[in-house]
N, C-alpha and C positions, 0 to 999 in steps of 0.2 A: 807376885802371882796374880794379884786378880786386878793389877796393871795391865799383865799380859793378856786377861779372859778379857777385860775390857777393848784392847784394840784388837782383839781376835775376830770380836762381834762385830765393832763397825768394819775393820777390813774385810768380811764375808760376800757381803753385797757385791763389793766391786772387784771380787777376784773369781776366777775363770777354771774351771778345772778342763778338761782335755776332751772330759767325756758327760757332759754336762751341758745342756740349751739353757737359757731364761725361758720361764714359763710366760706365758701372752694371756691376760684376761678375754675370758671368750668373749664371741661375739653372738648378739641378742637383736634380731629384727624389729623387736615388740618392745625393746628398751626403752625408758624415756630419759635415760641423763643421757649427757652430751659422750660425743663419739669420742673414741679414745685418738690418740696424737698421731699412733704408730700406724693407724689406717682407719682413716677417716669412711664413715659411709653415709648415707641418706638414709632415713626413714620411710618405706613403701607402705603405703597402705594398699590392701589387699581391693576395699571401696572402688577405690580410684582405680586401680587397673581394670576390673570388669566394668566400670563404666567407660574406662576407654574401649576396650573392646565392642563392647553393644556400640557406642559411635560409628566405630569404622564399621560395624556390619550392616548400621542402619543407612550410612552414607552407602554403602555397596548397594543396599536394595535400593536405595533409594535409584543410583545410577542406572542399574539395571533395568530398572519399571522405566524410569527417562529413556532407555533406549530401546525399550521393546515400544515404546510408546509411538516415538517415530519412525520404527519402522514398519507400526502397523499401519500411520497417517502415510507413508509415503508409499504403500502397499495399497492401500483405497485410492490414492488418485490416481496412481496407473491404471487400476482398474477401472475407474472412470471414465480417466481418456481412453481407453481402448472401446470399450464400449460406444462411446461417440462417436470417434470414428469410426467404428463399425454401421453403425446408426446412419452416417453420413454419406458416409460409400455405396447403402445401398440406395439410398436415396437418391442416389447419382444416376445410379445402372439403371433404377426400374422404373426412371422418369415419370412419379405419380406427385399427386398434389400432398399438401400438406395434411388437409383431411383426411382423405382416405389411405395413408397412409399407414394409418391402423385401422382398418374396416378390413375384415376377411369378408370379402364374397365368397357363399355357396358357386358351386355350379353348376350353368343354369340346367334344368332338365324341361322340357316340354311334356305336354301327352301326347299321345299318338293322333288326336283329331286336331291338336296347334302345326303338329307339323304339320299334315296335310294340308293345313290353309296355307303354311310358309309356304311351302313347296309349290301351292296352286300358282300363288302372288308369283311368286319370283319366276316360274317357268310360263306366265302369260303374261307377262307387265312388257315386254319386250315387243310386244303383239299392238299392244294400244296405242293409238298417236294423238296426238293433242291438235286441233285445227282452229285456227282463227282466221275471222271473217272480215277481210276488208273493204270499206266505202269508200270512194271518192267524193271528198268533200272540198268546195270551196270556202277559202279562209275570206272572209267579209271584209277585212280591213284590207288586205294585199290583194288579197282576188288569184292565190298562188291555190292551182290544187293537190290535193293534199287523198294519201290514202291513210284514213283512220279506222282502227278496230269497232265493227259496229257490233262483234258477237263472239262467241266461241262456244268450242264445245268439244269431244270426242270422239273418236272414231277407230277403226280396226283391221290390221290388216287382213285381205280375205286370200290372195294368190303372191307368189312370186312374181306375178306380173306387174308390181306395181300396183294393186287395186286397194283402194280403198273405202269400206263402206262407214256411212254413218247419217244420219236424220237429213231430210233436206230441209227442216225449217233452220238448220246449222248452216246450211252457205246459203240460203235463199237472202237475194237481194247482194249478194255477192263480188266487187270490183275483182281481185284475187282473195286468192286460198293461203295459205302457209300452212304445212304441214309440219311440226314438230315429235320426232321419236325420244325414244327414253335416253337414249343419250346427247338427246338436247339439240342434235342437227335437225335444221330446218330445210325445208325443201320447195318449190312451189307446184302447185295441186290444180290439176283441171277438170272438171264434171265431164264425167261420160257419160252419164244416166243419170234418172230419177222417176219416183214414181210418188207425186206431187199427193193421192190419193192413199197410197202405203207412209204416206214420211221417209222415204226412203232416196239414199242418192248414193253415187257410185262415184270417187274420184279415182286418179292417177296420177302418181309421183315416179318423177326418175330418179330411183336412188339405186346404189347398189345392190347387189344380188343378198348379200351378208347382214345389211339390215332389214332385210323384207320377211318377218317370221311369220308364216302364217297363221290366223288361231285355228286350233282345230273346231271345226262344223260336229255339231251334235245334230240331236233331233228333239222337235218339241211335240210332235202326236202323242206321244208316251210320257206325257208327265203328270207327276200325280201333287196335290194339296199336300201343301206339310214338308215335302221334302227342300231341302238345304238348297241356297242360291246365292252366286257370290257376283256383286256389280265392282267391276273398275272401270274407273276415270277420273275428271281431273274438275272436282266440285270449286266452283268458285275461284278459278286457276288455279289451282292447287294441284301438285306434280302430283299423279297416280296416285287415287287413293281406291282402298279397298272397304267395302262394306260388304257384310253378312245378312241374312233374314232367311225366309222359306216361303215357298210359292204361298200367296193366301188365299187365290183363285185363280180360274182358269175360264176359259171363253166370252171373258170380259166385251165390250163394247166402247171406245172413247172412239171421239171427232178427232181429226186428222187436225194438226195445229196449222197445219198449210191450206186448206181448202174450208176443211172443216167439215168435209166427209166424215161418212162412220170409217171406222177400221173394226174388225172382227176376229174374234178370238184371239184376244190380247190377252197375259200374262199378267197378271196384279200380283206385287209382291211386297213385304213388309222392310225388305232391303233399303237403306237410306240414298236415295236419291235427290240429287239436288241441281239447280242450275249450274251445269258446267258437262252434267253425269250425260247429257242426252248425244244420241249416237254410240256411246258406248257399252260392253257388251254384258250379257247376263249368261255366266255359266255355272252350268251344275259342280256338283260334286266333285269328278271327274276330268275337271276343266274342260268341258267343251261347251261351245257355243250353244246357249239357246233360245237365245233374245238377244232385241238391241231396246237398250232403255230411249222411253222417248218422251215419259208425261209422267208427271202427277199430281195429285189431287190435291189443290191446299191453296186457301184465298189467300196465304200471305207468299206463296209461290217458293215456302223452304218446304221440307223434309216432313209431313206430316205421318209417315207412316205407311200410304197407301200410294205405291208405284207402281208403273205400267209398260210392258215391254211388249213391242213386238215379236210373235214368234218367228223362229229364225225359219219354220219352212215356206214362210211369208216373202222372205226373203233371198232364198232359194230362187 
């Protein structure tokens, strides 16, 4: 009998009933003996996973900031080039210099007394012609003669006819004339008059009818001290120029540069006159004629201040 319990007990183990499993020792995460036979597993640590995690999320941001990165670099240089050639293109069309390139000019505004002077200039410059005096001179070494500039000076159209007035110490001693208008044609010029004792002389040019503007004729009886006076001519060869001043007296007296008569009831003005300005004209306000500049006063023979015009019903 207890034969029988004895191999009852070891044969238990290895016998199998119908309805009956083997029980499995559980299984433990956090175990530290070794894994069992029947299914082996790894040991996780909880550490190590959330540190991989943070990894791959730090690698993510990281990727992320690296590509917002270059596409803000490659967002700035387009913007850059475009701007350039913007920059460049206009600089093409509006064909200015590099300085002023960025210079805005206002614009321009005059007063109402600028314009008046433009306006006088520009609608009587058309009017005035530039005359030079030519000699004949013989050349010493060749013995060839020769017509040389001994003078010049100014002068004014007065008619469609061709007439031209202006000083006759301007063509005295004379071979020819050349007459030069504002658009630079030159013409040749013959005396028709003069009145050696006035400074006054009279030529005539064939030119066309379209370049012959007349100045308009004012009057000098009625002028008073003070008011406004504008001289054109061509100071020192110098193409049309224009000065300002105001009468500074009236029934002046100078000697005639020709004879060296008196001349009487001349025009003194503060207007700048200079060698070139004589035979040309002195107008008022209004642009009309009412003098011819012919003198003035100054030992070094520029522009002192004090100039003297014939009046124009002298002239007359």
């Amino acid at each position: 009998m207890a034969a029988y319990s004895l191999l009852s007990t070891l044969s238990s183990p290895f016998s199998r009933s119908p309805n009956r499993t083997p029980k499995l020792p559980p299984l433990s995460l956090t175990s530290t003996s070794k894994p069992s036979f029947l299914f082996p597993t790894r040991k996780l640590s909880l550490p190590s996973l959330h540190s991989l995690i943070f990894n791959q999320s730090k690698n993510s941001s990281n990727n992320n900031s690296s590509n917002n990165y270059i596409v803000s670099s490659a967002f700035d240089s387009f913007f850059i080039l475009c701007t350039s050639l913007a920059l460049s293109f206009s600089l093409f069309v509006t064909d200015v210099g590099a300085a002023s390139a960025f210079v805005v000019t206002p614009p321009r505004k005059l007063q109402s007394d600028e314009l008046a002077t433009v306006r006088l200039f520009q609608e009587n410059t058309p009017s005035v012609v530039y005359i030079t005096n030519l000699a004949v001179r013989q050349d010493a070494f060749t013995l060839d003669v020769l017509e040389v500039p001994q003078g010049s000076g100014s002068g004014f159209v007065w008619d469609t006819d061709g007439h031209i007035v202006t000083n006759y110490h301007v063509i005295r001693g004379a071979s020819d004339l050349k007459v030069t208008f504002a658009d630079q044609t030159t013409y040749d010029a013959k005396v028709v008059g003069f009145d050696q004792d006035k400074d006054v002389a009279v030529l005539r040019v064939d030119a066309p009818k379209d370049k012959l503007r007349p100045i308009p004729i004012g009057v000098s009886a009625d002028l008073l001290v003070g008011q406004k006076v504008y001289a054109i001519g061509n100071p020192f060869g110098l193409d049309h120029t224009l000065t300002t001043g105001v009468i500074s007296g009236l029934r002046r007296e100078i000697s005639s540069a020709a004879t060296g008569r008196p001349i009487q009831d001349v025009i003194q003005t503060d207007a700048a006159i200079n060698p070139g300005n004589s035979g040309g004209p002195l107008l008022d306000s209004s642009g009309n004629l009412i003098g011819i500049n012919t003198a003035i006063y100054s030992p070094s023979g520029a522009n002192s201040g004090v100039g003297f015009s014939i009046p124009v019903d002298t002239v007359s």
